[in-house]
DRENPA-3360 file (N, C-alpha, C; in nm, 2 decimals, always signed):
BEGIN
1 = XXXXXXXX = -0.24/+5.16/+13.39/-0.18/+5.26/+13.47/-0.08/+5.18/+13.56 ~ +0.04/+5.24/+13.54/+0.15/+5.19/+13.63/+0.13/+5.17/+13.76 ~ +0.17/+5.08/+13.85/+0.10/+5.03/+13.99/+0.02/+5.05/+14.03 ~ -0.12/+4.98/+13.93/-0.21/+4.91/+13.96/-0.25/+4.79/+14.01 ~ -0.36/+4.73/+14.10/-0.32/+4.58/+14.08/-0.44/+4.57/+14.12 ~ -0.51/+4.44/+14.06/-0.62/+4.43/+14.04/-0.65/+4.35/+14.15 ~ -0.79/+4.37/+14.22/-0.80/+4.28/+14.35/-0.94/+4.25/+14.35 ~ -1.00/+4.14/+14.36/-1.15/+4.10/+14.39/-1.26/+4.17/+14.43;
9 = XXXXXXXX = -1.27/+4.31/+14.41/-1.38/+4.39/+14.51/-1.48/+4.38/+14.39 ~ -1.59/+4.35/+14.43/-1.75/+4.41/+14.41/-1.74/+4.55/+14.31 ~ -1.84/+4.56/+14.24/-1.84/+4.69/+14.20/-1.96/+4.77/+14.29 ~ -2.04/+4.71/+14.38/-2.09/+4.77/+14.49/-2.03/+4.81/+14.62 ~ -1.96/+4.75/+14.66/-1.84/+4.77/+14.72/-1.74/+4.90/+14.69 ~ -1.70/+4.90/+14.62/-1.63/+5.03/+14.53/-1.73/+5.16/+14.51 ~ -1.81/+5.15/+14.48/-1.95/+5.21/+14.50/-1.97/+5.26/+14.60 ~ -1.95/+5.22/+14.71/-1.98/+5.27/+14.88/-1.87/+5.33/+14.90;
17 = XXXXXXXX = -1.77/+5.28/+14.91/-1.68/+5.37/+14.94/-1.61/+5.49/+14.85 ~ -1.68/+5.47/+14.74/-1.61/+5.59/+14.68/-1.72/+5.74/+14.70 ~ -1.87/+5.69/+14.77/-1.94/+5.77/+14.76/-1.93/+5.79/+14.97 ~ -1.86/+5.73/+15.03/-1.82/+5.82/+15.15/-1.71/+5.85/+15.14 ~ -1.59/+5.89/+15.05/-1.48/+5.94/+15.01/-1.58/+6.05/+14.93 ~ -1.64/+6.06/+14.89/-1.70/+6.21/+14.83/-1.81/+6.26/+14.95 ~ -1.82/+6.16/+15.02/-1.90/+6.26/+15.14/-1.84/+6.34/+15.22 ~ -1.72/+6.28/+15.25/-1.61/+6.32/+15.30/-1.52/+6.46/+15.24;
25 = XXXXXXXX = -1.51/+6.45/+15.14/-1.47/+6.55/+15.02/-1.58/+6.68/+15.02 ~ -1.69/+6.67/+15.03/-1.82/+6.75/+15.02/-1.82/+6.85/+15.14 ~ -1.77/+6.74/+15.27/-1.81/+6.84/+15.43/-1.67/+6.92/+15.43 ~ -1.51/+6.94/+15.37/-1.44/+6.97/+15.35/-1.45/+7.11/+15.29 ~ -1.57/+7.11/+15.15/-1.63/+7.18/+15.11/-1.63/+7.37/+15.19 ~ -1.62/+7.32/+15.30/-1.72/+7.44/+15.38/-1.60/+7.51/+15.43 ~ -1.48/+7.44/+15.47/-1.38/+7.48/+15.53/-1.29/+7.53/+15.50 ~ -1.12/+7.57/+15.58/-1.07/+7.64/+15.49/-0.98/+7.56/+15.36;
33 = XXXXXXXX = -0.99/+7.43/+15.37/-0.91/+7.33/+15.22/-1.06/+7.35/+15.10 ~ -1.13/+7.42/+15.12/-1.22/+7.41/+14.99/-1.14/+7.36/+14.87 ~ -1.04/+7.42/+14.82/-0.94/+7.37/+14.69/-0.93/+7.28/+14.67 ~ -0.83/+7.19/+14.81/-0.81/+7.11/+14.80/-0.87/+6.99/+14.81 ~ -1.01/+7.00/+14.90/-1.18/+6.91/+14.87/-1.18/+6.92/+14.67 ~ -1.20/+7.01/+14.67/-1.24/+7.01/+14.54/-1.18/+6.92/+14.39 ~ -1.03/+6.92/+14.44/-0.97/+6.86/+14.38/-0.98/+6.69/+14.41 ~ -0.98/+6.69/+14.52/-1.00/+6.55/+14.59/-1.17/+6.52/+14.52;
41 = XXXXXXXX = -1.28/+6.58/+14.53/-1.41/+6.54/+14.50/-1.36/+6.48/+14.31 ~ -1.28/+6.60/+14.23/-1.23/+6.56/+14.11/-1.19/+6.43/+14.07 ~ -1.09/+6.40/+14.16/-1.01/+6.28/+14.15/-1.10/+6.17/+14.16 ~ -1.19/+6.19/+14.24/-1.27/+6.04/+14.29/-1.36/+6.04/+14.19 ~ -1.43/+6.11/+14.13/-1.53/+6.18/+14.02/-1.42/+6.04/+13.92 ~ -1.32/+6.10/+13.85/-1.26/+6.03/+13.80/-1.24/+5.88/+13.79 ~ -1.18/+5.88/+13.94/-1.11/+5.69/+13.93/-1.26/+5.65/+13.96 ~ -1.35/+5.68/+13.98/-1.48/+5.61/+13.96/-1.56/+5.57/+13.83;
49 = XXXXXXXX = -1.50/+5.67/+13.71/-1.58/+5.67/+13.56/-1.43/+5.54/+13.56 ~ -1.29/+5.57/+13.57/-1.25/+5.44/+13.53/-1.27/+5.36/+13.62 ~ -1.30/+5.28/+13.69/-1.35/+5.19/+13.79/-1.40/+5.12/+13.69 ~ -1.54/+5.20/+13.71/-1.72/+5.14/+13.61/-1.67/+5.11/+13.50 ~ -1.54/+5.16/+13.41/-1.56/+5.09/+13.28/-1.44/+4.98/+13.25 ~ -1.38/+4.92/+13.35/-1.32/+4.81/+13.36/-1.38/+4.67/+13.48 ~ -1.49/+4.75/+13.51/-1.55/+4.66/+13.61/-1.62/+4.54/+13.50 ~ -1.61/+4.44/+13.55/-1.68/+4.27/+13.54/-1.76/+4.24/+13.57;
57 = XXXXXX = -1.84/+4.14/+13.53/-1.95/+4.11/+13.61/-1.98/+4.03/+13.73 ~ -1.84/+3.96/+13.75/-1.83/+3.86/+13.82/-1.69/+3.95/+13.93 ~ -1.67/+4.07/+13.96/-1.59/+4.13/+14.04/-1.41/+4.10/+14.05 ~ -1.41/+4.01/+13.95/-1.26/+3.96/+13.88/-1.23/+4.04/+13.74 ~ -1.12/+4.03/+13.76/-1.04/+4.09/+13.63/-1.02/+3.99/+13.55 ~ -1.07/+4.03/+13.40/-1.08/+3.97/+13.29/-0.89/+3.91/+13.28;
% end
C-alpha cells in the first residue's frame, strides 16, 4: 500500500493500541457519530487482520 513505511513496533504493542482505538470507537457507539464509530471500529477491524499477517517475529520487516 502506497505510503506505508515500515517501523520497529512489537506486534503487542500494535495490539494495545489498536484495541484502545476500538475502545474508543465502541463509547462513540452510544452517541450521535454512531455511523461514523462504526466505520472507524471497521477500519481498525481491518488494518489489524493486515497488521497480524505481515507481522514478524522479531518486530522488523522482513
Amino acid at each position: 500500500m502506497a505510503g506505508w513505511v515500515a517501523l520497529p513496533v512489537h506486534q503487542d504493542e500494535l495490539d494495545s493500541l489498536l484495541e484502545a482505538l476500538h475502545r474508543g470507537a465502541d463509547l462513540m457507539m452510544h452517541g450521535p457519530r454512531r455511523s461514523a464509530a462504526c466505520h472507524v471500529a471497521d477500519r481498525l477491524t481491518n488494518l489489524h487482520r493486515e497488521f497480524a499477517q505481515r507481522a514478524v517475529p522479531n518486530g522488523r520487516p522482513a
